[in-house]
Residue, then its C-alpha position, 0 to 999 in steps of 0.5 A: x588476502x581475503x580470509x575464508x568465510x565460515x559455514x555457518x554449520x560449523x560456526x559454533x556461536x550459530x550452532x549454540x543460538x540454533x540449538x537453544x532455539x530447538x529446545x525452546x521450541x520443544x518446550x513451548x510445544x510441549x506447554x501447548x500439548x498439555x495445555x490443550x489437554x487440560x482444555x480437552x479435558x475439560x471441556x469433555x467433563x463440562x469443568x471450566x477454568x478460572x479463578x473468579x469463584x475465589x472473589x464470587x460474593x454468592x459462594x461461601x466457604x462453608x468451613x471453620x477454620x481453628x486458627x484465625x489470626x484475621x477475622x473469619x466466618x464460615x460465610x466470607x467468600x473464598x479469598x477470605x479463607x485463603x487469606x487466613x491460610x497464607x497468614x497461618x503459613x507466614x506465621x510460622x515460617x517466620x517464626x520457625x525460621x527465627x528460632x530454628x536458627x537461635x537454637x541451631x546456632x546454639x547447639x551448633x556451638x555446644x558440639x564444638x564446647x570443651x564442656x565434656x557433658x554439653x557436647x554430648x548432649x548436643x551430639x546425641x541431639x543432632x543425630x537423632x533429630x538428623x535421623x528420624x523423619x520429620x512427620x513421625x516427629x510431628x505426630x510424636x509432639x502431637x499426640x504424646x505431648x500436645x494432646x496429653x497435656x491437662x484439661x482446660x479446668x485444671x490446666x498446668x501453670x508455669x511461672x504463674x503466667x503461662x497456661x498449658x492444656x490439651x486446648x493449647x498454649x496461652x502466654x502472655x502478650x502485650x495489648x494493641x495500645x499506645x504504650x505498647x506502641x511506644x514501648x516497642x518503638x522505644x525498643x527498636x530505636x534503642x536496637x539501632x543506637x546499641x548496632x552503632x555502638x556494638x560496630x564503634x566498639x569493633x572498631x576500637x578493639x581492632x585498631x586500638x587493641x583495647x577491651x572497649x570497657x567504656x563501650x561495654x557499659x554502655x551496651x550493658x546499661x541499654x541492656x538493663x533499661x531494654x529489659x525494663x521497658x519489656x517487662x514495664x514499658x509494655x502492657x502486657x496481658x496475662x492469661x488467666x481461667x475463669x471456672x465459670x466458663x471455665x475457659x482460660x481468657x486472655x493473652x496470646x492462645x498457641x492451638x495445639x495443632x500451630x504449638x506442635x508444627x512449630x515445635x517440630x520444624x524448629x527442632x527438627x531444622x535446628x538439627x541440621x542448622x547445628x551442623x551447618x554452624x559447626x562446619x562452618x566455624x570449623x572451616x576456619x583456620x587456626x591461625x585466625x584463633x592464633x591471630x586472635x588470642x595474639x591480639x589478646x583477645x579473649x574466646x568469646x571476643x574471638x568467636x564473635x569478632x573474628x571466627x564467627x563472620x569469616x564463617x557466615x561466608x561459608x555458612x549462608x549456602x547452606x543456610x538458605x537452603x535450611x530455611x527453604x526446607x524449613x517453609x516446605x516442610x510446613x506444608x505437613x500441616x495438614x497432617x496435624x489439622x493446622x489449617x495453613x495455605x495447603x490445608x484450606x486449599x486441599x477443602x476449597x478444592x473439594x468442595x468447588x472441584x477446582x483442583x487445578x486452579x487451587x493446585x496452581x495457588x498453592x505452588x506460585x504462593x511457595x514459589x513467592x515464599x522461596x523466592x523471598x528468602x533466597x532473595x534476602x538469603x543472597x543479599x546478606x551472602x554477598x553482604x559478608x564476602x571480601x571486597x575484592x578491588 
């Protein structure tokens, strides 16, 4: 018996292909229609569009720039510029992003303290950090305690080392060298073998139920020779004044404008990080405390062997998306003068008149920044959950 053909009207995979092709082809017609406007547009004001200017040898940029991680002159052409702009972005993003998770973590765990003081102190952080807007906090750090720190001829000094005035912050930073090199080089082995160590230690405490002593020791020993190489082995720079020039010379300067934007995102993400650690240490159950303790392990071995990784599988969600706000919100920058990738190229727009094509610079250049940390974001949130067989 021969079964009846369908209608291809009424077969739902051929209905499902024709409408995704109906919207394809209303969006690819909407993308015309606007792009011949643009071109319409332009072509009535006499504008063209490319980005040939950028590379253009014979147009400079005509503008200092305060923060110049690479070298720069207001003669370099405008792809100079830009780069600088992009190397300001990274730097603090990644910086941001490491601290902000340091001290959310941190005040994460001070809410969930039974230290009556720290998690009230915490508490009262998180709300009002959580409840005022980020650019009102920028300005605060900005003009009430950036600004007001002293004059460079009588800057105030901590620790003997570190210099602060109302030109910035200078600390201490170790010299492009070779023992810097090899210091560092030492460093970064060493943080693989006390990895090795810290994974062989897990294992012991869980298939033996010992403490790991041995293993402790060790960690502790590597800990004491890291500390030593950082404060020996690398040649550091201290920043000093001369009150000839009377300027402060040497070591690693942080402008008022690059110190105050990090300070704001960091704290400012650090709030909502908070939160996210503690709900999600919360999420676990007690019973696994109870399992824990039952192995005789003690709080802070139960926190990080057992509490803290199952929580990781609910907190890295979250977590990107902090962190992606985190590389947006830099964009206020410019509302504090630091001439990150918006800023700069907010001034070659007004001085060339392509506002389009820097427009367009600056979204794909977030758009890469995102993208980045979603991708490394989701690799480590399929990293730590269960494999199931």
């Amino acid at each position: 018996m021969n079964e009846e053909k369908i209608p291809f009207w009424r077969d739902s995979r051929v209905v499902k292909v024709i409408i995704q092709l109906l919207i394809l082809t209303v969006i690819v017609s909407l993308l015309i229609i606007f792009g011949n406007n643009l071109v319409s547009n332009f072509r009535q004001l006499g504008l063209t569009f490319g980005f040939g200017f950028i590379f253009d040898p014979d147009l400079n940029s005509r503008f200092n720039i305060g923060d110049t991680p690479i070298a720069y002159k207001p003669t370099d052409p405008y792809y100079r510029a830009i780069l600088v702009g992009l190397l300001n972005s990274l730097r603090v993003m990644i910086t941001g992003i490491i601290l902000a998770f340091i001290l959310g973590v941190m005040i994460g765990l001070g809410r969930l303290s039974d230290n009556w003081l720290v998690q009230k102190i915490a508490t009262i952080y998180v709300e009002i950090i959580r409840n005022t807007p980020l650019l009102l906090q920028l300005f605060f750090w900005y003009f009430a305690v950036f600004l007001k720190f002293p004059k460079i001829d009588n800057p105030l000094i901590l620790f003997n080392s570190i210099f602060l005035s109302n030109q910035g912050v200078y600390i201490p930073f170790p010299l492009g060298n070779i023992q810097t090199f090899l210091g560092i080089l030492a460093l970064l082995l060493g943080g693989i073998i006390a990895v090795l160590i810290w994974r062989k230690k897990t294992q012991v405490i869980i298939q033996q139920g010992t403490t790991g002593q041995v293993y402790n020791i060790i960690l502790a020993g590597m800990g004491v020779i890291s500390i030593l190489i950082i404060f020996l082995g690398l040649d550091w720079q201290f920043p000093s004044y001369d009150s000839q020039i009377k300027r402060i010379q040497n070591g690693l300067n942080l402008s008022p404008e690059f110190a105050t934007l990090l300070a704001g995102l960091t704290i400012y993400t650090a709030g909502f990080i908070a939160e996210v650690v503690r709900s999600g240490i919360q999420s676990v159950s007690k019973g696994q405390w109870e399992a824990a303790k039952a192995l005789g392990l003690n709080s802070g071995l139960a926190m990080r062997l057992v509490i803290f990784p199952q929580a990781l599988r609910v907190m890295i969600p979250p977590l990107t998306s902090e962190f992606l706000n985190l590389a947006k919100n830099s964009s206020l920058a410019v509302a504090i003068g630091y001439n990150d990738i918006y800023a700069v190229s907010n001034t070659i727009s007004n001085q060339t008149g392509k506002s389009i094509e820097m427009l367009l610079i600056v979204m794909v250049t977030y758009l890469i920044f995102n993208l980045i940390i979603s991708s490394g974001m989701n690799w480590l949130n399929h990293s730590v959950q269960l494999k199931e067989k």
